[in-house]
C-alpha positions as CSV (number, residue, x, y, z in Angstrom):
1,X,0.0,0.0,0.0
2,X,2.8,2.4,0.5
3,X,4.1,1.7,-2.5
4,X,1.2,2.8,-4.0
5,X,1.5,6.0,-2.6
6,X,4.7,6.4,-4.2
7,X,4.4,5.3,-8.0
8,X,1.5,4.0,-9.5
9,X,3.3,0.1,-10.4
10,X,5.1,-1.7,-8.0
11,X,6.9,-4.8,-8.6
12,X,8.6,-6.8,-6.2
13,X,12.4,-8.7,-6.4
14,X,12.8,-12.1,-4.7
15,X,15.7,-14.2,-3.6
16,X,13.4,-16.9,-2.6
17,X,11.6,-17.9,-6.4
18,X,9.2,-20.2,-4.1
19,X,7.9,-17.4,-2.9
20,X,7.0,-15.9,-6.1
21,X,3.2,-17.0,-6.0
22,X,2.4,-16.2,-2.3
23,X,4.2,-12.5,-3.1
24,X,2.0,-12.3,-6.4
25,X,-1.2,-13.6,-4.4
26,X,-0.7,-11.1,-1.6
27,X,0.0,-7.7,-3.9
28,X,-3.3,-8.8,-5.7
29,X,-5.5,-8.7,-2.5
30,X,-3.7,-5.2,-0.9
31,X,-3.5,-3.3,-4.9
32,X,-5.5,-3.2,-8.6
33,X,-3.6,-6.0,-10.4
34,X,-3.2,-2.7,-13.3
35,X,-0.9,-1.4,-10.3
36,X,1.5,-4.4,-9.9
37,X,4.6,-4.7,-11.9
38,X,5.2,-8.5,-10.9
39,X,7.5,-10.3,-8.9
40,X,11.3,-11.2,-10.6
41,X,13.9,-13.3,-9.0
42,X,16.6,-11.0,-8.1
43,X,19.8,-13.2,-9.1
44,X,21.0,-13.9,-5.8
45,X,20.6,-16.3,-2.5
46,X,20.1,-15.5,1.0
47,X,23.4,-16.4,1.5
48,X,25.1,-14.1,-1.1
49,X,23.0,-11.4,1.1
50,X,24.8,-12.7,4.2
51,X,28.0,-12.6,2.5
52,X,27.2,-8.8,1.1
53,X,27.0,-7.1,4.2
54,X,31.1,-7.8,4.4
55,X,31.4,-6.5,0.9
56,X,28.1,-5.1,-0.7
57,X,29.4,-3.8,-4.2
58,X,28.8,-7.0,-6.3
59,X,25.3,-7.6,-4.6
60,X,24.2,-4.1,-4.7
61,X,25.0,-3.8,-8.8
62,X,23.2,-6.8,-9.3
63,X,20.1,-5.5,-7.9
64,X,20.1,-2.8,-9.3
65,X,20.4,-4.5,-12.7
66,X,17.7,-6.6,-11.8
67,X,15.7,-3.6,-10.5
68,X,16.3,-2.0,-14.2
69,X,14.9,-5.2,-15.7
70,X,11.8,-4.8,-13.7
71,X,11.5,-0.8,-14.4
72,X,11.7,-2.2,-17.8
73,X,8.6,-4.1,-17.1
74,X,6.9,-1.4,-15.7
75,X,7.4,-0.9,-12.4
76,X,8.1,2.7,-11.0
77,X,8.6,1.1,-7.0
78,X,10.9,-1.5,-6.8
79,X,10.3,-3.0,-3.3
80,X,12.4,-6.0,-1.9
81,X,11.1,-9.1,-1.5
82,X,12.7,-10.0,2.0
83,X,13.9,-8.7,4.8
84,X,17.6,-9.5,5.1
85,X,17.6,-7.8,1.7
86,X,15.8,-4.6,3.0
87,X,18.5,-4.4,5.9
88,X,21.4,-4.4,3.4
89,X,20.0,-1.8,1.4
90,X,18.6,0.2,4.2
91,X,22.6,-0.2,5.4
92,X,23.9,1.1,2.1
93,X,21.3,3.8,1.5
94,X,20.3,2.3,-1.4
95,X,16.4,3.5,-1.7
96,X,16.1,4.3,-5.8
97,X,17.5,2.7,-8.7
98,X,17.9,5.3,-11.3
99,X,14.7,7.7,-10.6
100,X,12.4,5.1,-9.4
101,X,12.4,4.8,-5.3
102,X,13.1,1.5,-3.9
103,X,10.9,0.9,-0.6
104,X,12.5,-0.5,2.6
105,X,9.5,-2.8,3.5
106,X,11.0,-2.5,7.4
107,X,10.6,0.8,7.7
108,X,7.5,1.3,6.0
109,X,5.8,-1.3,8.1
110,X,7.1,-0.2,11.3
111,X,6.1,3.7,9.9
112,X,2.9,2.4,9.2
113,X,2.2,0.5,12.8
114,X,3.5,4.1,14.1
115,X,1.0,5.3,11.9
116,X,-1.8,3.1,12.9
117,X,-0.9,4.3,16.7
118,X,-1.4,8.2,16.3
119,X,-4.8,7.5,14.8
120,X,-5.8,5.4,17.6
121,X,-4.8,8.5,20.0
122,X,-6.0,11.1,18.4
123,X,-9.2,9.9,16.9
124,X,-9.8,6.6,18.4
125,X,-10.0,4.9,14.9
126,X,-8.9,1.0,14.8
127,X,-8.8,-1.3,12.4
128,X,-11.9,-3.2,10.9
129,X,-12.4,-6.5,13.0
130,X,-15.3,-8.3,10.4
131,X,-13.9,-10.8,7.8
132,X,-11.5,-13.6,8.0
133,X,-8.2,-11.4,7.6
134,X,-9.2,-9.1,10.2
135,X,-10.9,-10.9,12.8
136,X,-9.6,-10.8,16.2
137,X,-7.7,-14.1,16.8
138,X,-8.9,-16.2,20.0
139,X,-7.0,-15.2,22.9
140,X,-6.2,-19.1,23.5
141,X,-4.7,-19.0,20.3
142,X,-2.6,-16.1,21.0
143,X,-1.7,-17.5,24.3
144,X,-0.5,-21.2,22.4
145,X,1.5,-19.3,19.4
146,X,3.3,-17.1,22.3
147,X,4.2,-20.3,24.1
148,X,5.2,-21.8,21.2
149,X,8.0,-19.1,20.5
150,X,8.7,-18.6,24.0
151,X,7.2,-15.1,24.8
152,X,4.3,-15.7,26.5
153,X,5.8,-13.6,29.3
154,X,4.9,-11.0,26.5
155,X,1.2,-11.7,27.2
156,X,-1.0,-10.1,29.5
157,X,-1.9,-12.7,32.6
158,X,-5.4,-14.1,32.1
159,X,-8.0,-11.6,32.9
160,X,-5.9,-8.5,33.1
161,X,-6.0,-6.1,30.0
């Protein structure tokens, strides 16, 4: 959605192909399908990221040559696909490719949640709760995922706000 906000195509570059569909499936439910560039492998693994934050000038020209490819298809946001990659080129200030701005997913989510706070303050607006991607989860739920990935100290005790 932020992307949206800054040029009217986005596409999205992967190091994880797999992922490709899920990516594609998700842009298509948040943005007009005329408004998405499509998803491209970037040309690099995970671990090439790893390696890149040692030495970052190989990795960083090749995506920005696969970020040209995907201007070429359209796209006038490039936004990275994960967030390792997002760190590196948060690191490097990379955040355009040529004249089209490339969108650290981190930040914008963490600006957005920001966001999302303010309005609760000073309007009391919240998000819709109706439909399956918005409902409230069951607090026994919550409770067993927390557990699962030891934070349930993060959790309020039962019965307390």
């Amino acid at each position: 959605l932020t992307a949206c906000m800054l040029g009217q195509k986005a596409g999205v570059l992967l190091f994880i192909t797999e992922m490709a569909p899920l990516i594609r499936e998700n842009a298509l439910r948040a943005i007009p399908a005329e408004r998405f560039a499509g998803v491209r492998p970037v040309g690099f693994t995970f671990n090439d990221v790893l390696q890149a934050f040692d030495n970052p000038g190989p990795l960083l020209d090749k995506f920005r040559e696969s970020a040209r490819a995907l201007i070429r298809d359209g796209a006038d946001v490039i936004i990275p696909g994960e967030a390792p990659l997002c760190v590196l080129l948060a690191r490097n200030a990379v955040n355009r490719v040529d004249d089209v701005p490339v969108l650290d997913a981190i930040g914008a989510t963490i600006k957005m949640a920001e966001s999302m706070v303010d309005l609760r303050r000073s309007s009391g607006i919240t998000p819709s709760r109706r439909g399956y991607f918005m409902e409230k989860p069951p607090r026994e739920r919550v409770k067993e995922l927390l557990d699962l990935y030891g934070i349930s100290r993060l959790a309020p005790a039962p019965g307390k706000p």
